[in-house]
GUFI-759937 format. One line per field, with one value per residue (C-alpha): residue number from 1; z, x, y; residue in three letters. Coordinates in nm, 3 decimals. Layout:
# residues N
num: c(NUM, ...)
c3: c(Z, ...)
c1: c(X, ...)
c2: c(Y, ...)
residu: c(ala, ...)
***
This chain:
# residues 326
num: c(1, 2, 3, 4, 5, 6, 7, 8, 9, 10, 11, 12, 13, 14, 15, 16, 17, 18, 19, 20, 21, 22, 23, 24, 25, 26, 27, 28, 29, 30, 31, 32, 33, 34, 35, 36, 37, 38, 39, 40, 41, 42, 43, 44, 45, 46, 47, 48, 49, 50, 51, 52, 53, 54, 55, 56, 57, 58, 59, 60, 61, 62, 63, 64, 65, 66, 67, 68, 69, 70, 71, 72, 73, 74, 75, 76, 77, 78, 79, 80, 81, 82, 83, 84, 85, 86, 87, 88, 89, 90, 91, 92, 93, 94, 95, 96, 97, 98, 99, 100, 101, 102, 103, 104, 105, 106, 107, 108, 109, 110, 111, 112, 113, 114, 115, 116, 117, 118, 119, 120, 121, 122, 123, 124, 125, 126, 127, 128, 129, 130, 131, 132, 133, 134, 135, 136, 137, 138, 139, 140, 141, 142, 143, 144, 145, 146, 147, 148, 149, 150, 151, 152, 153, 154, 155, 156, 157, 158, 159, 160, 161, 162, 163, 164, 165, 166, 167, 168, 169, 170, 171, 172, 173, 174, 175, 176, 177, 178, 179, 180, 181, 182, 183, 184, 185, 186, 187, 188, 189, 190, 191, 192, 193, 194, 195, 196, 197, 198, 199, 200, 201, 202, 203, 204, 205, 206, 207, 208, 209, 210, 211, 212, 213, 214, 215, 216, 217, 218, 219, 220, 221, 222, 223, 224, 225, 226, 227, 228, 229, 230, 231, 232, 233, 234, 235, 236, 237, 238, 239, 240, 241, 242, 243, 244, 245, 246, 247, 248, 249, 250, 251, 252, 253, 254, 255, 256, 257, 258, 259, 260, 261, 262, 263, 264, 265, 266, 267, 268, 269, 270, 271, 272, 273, 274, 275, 276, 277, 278, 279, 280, 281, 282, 283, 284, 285, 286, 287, 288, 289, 290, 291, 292, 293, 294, 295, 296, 297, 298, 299, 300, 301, 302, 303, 304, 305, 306, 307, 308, 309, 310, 311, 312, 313, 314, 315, 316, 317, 318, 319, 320, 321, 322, 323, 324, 325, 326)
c3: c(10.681, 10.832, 11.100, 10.934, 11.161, 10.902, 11.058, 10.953, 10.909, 10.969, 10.677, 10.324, 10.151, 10.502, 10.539, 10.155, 10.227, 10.586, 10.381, 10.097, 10.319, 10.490, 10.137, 10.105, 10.434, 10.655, 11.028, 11.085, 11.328, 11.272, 11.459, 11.449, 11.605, 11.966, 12.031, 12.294, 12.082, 12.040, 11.652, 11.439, 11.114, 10.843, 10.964, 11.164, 10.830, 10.771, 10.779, 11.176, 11.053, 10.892, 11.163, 11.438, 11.231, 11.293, 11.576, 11.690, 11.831, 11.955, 12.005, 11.879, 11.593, 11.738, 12.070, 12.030, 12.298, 12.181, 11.819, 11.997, 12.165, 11.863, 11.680, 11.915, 11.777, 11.419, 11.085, 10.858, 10.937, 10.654, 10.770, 10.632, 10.917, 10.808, 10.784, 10.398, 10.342, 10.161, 10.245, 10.631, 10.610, 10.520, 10.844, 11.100, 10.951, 11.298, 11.356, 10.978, 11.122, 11.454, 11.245, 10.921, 11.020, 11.374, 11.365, 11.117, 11.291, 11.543, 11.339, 11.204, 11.539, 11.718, 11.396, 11.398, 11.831, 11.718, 11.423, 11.230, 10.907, 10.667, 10.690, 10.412, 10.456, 10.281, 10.021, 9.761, 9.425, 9.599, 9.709, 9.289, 9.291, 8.944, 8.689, 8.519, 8.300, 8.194, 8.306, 8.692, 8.766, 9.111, 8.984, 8.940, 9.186, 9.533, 9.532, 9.841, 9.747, 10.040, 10.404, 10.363, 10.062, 10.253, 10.608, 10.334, 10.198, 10.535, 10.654, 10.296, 10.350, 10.724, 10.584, 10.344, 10.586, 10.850, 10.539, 10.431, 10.846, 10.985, 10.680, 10.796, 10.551, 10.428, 10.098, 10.033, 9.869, 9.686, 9.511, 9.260, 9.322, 9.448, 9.455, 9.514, 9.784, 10.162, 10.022, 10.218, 10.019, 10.055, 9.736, 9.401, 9.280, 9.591, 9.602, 9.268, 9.292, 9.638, 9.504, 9.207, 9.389, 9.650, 9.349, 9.257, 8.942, 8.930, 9.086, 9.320, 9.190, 9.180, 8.927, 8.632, 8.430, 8.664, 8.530, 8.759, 8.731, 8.921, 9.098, 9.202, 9.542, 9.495, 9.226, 9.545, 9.780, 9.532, 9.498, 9.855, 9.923, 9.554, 9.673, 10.073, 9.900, 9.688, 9.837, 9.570, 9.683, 9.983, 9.998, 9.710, 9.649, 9.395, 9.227, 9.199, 8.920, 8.604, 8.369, 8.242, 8.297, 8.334, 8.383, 8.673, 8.420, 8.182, 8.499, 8.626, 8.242, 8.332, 8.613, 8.478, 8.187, 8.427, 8.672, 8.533, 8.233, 8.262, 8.538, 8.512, 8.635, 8.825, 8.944, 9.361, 9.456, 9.811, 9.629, 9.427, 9.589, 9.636, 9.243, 9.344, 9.562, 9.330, 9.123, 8.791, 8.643, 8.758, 8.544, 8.682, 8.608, 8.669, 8.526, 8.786, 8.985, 8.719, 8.679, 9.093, 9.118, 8.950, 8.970, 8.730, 8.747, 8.706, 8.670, 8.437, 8.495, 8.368, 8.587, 8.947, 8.877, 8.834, 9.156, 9.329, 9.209, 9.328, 9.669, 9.733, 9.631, 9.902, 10.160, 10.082, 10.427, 10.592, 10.364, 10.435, 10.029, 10.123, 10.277, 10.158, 10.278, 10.342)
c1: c(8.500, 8.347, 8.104, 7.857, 7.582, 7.244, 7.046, 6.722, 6.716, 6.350, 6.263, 6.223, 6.547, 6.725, 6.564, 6.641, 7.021, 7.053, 6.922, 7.212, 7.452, 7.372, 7.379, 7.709, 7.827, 7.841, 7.793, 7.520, 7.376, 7.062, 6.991, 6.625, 6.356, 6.270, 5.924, 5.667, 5.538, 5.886, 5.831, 6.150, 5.963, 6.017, 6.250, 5.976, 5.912, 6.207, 6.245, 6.363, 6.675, 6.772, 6.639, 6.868, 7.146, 7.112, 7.167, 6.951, 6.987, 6.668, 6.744, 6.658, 6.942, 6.842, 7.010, 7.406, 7.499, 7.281, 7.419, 7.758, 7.698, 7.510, 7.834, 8.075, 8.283, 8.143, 8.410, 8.160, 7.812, 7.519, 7.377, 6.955, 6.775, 6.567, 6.162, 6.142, 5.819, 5.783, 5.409, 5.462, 5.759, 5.583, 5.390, 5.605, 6.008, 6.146, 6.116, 6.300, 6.587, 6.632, 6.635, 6.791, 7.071, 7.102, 7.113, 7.385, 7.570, 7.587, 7.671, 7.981, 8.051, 8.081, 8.248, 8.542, 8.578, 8.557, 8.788, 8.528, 8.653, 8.359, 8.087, 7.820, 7.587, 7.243, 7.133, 6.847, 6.789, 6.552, 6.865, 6.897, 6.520, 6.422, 6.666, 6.852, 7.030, 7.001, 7.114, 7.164, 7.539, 7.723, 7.774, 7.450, 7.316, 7.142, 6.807, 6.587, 6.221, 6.053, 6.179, 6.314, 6.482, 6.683, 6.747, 6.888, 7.120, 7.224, 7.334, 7.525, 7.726, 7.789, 7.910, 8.144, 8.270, 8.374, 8.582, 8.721, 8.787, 8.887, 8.944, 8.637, 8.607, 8.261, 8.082, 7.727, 7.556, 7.266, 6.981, 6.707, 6.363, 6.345, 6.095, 5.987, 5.804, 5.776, 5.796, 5.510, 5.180, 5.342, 5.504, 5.364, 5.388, 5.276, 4.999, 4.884, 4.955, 4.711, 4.416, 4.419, 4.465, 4.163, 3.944, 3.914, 3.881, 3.954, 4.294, 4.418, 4.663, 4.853, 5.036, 5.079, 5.321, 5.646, 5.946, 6.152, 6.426, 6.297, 6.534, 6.437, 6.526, 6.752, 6.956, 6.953, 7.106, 7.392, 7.478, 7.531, 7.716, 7.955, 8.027, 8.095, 8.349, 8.548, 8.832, 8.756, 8.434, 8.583, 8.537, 8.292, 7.888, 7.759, 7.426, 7.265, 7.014, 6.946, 6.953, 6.595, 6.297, 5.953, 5.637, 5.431, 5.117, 5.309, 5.403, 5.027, 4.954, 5.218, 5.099, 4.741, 4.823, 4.927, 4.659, 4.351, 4.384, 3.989, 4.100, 4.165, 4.332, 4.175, 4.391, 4.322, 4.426, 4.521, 4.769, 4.938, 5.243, 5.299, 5.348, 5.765, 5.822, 5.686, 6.053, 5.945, 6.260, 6.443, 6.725, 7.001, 7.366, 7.553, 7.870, 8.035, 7.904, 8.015, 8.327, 8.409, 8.272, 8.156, 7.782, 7.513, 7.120, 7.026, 6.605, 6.440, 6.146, 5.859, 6.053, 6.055, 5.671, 5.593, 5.805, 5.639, 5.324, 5.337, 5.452, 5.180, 4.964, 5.023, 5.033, 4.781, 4.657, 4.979, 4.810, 4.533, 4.402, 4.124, 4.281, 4.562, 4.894, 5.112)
c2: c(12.379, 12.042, 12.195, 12.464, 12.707, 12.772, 13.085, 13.072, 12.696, 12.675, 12.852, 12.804, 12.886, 12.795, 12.401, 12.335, 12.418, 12.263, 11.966, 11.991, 12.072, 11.735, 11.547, 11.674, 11.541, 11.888, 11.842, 12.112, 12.318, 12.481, 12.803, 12.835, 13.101, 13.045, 13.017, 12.841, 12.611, 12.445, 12.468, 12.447, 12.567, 12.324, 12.137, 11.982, 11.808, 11.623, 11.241, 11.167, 11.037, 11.362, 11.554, 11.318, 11.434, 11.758, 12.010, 12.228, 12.608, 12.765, 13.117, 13.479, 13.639, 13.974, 13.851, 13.877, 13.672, 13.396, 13.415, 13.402, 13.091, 12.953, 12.960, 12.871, 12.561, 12.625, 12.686, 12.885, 13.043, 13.054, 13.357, 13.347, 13.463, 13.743, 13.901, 13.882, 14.015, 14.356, 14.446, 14.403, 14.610, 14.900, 14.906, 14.708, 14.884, 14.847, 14.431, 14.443, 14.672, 14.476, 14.122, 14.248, 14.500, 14.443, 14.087, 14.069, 14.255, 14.012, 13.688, 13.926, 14.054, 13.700, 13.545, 13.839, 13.733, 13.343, 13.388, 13.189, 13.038, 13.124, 13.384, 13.353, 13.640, 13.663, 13.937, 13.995, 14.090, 14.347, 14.565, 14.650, 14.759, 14.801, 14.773, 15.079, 14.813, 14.455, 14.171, 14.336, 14.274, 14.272, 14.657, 14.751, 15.075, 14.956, 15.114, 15.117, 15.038, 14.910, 14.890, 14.545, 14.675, 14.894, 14.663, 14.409, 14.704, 14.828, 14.466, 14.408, 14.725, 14.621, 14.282, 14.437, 14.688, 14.419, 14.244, 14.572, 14.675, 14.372, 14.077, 13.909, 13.603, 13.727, 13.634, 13.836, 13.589, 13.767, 13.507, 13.633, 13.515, 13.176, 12.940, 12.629, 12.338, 12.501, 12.859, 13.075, 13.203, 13.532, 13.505, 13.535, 13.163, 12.956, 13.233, 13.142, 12.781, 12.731, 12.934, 12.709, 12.421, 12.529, 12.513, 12.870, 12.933, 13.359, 13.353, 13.720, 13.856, 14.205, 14.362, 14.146, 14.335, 14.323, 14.058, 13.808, 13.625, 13.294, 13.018, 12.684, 12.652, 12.337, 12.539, 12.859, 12.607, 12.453, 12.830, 12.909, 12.584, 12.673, 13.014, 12.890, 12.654, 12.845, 13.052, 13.325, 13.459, 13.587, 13.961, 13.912, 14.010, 13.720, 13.666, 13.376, 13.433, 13.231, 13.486, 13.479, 13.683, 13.633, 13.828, 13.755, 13.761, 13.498, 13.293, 13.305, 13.131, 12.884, 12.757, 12.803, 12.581, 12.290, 12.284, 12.435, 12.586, 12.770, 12.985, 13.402, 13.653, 13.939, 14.226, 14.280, 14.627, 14.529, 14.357, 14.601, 14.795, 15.175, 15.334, 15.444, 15.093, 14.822, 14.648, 14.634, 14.449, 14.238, 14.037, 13.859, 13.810, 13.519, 13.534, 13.576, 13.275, 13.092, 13.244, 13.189, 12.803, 12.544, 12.642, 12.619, 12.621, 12.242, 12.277, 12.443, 12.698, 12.400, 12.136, 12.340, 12.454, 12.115, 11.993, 12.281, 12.212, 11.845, 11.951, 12.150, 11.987, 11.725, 12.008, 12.241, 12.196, 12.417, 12.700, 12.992, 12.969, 13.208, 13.522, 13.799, 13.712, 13.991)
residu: c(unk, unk, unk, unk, unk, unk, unk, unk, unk, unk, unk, unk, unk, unk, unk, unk, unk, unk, unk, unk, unk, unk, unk, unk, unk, unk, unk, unk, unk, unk, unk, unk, unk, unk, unk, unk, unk, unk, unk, unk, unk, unk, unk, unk, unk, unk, unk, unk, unk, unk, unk, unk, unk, unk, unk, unk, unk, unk, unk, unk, unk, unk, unk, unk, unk, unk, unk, unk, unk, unk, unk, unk, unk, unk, unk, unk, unk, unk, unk, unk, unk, unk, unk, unk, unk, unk, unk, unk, unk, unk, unk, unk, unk, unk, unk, unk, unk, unk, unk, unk, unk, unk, unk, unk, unk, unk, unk, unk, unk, unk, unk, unk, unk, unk, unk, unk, unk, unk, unk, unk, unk, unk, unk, unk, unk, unk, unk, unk, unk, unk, unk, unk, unk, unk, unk, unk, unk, unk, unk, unk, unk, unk, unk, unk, unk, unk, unk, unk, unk, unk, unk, unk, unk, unk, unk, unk, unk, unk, unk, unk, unk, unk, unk, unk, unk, unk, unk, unk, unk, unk, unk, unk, unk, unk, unk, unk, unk, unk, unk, unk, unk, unk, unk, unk, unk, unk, unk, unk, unk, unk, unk, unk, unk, unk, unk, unk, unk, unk, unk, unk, unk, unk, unk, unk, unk, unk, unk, unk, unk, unk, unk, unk, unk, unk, unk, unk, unk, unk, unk, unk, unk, unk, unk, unk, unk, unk, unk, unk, unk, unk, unk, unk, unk, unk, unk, unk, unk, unk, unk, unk, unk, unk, unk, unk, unk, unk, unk, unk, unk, unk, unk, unk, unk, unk, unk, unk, unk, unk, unk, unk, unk, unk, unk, unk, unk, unk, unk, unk, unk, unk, unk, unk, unk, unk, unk, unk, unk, unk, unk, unk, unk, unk, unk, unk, unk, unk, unk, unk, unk, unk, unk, unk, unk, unk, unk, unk, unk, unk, unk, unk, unk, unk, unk, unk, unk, unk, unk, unk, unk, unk, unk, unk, unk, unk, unk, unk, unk, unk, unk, unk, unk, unk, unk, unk, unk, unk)
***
């Protein structure tokens, strides 16, 4: 698998693994959102000697022709193009079925008519919804808490059924929380990080009492890549998860205690999700990642806030500090 196809390249998770996959000495094509403004996300952020090395696709994942074309002449697809965001999927569930399920559907459909070599398809820890048992293994019951919960459930089941129907070389690779520098203030740590950062000294938050199992985003992308490259994830749904939960309210102290250890907490109700739809556990396993590659977490919790925490700090300008991000 030389020549590699990243959906969702201009995003977080996607423009931390176009940029390992690079590294590692992939030729890549990065399928990005079309829009007007000729914006290619974060990518736009890169060094122009990594960006010159890379080749970009400006097209729409919910159009199956242009997902065809995109991966014409490619040997494996990383398939990340997604709407992530819980709180807008409870008012806008249709975008979330069009990108989630519908556009899956098309990077499996074009790969089975291309024959392509690798499929690596994109799942959450969010499919699990709260835990029934700890850590969450590969086993573990889907649960549909939210909308997005559920899109990223439907387009799992699709991937497994085109393996099962047709041999499709699929992997479902499923990460726990990640974090780390370009993630949007939609999640819970760059929310926290940017209103301390903007000076505010009574930091937003919702529930406090919730657990996660957090990844650094550099440890995400070594996962993908581990699973695309071993011949025994094929077929397979794997976790990437570090095996260790935190509390959002002990993560808030955290990151309190390294940039301004005066600051509270104070509980916004906006914030909190519906009673039955907020995941109040989740605890990863990775055995079996380890068991299938040669992949292990390489930062610790302290050491990716801190990267995080530097990064944003430079960029706190790319950030609305003052409003509610859903």
């Amino acid at each position: 698998m030389k020549k590699v196809l990243v959906t969702g390249a201009d995003g977080f998770i996607g423009s931390h693994l176009t940029e390992s996959l690079l590294e590692k000495g992939y030729d890549v094509k990065a399928f990005t959102m079309y829009n007007s403004f000729n914006t290619w996300g974060w990518l736009d952020t890169l060094p122009k000697e990594k960006l010159d090395q890379i080749e970009i696709f400006s097209g729409d994942v919910r159009d199956p022709n242009g997902v065809r074309e995109a991966m014409k002449g490619v040997d494996g697809v990383f398939h990340l193009a997604a709407l992530i965001a819980i709180p807008f999927s409870y008012h806008s569930p249709d975008s979330y079925v069009d990108t989630n399920i519908k556009g899956t559907l098309n990077v499996l459909q074009a790969a089975r008519e291309l024959e392509t070599e690798r499929i690596m398809v994109t799942s959450t820890s969010e499919v699990y919804g709260t835990a029934q048992y700890v850590p969450i293994d590969e086993k573990h019951p889907f649960q549909g808490q939210s909308p997005y919960s559920a899109t990223k459930i439907g387009a799992d089941r699709l991937a497994e059924s085109f393996y099962r129907s047709f041999n499709l070389p699929v992997s479902i690779v499923r990460p726990f929380n990640t974090y780390g520098p370009r993630q949007s203030a939609r999640a819970v740590i760059p929310t926290i990080i940017t209103q301390l950062l903007a000076g505010k000294s009574e930091i937003q938050l919702g529930s406090l009492t919730p657990t996660r199992d957090f990844n650094f985003v550099k440890d995400t992308a070594a996962g993908f890549i581990a699973i695309a490259e071993s011949d025994k994830t094929i077929g397979e749904e794997i976790n990437i998860a570090t095996q260790q939960e935190i509390s959002i309210g002990d993560l808030a102290q955290e990151i309190i205690r390294q940039i301004n250890p005066s600051a509270k907490i104070i509980c916004d109700e906006q914030r909190l999700r519906p009673e039955k739809s907020e995941v109040n556990r989740l605890l990863g396993a990775n055995e079996k990642i380890k068991r299938l590659t040669n992949w292990t977490p390489k930062y610790t919790f302290e050491e990716g806030i801190k990267e995080t925490i530097a990064w944003l700090r430079e960029n706190l300008d790319k950030y609305k500090t003052d409003i509610y991000n859903v």
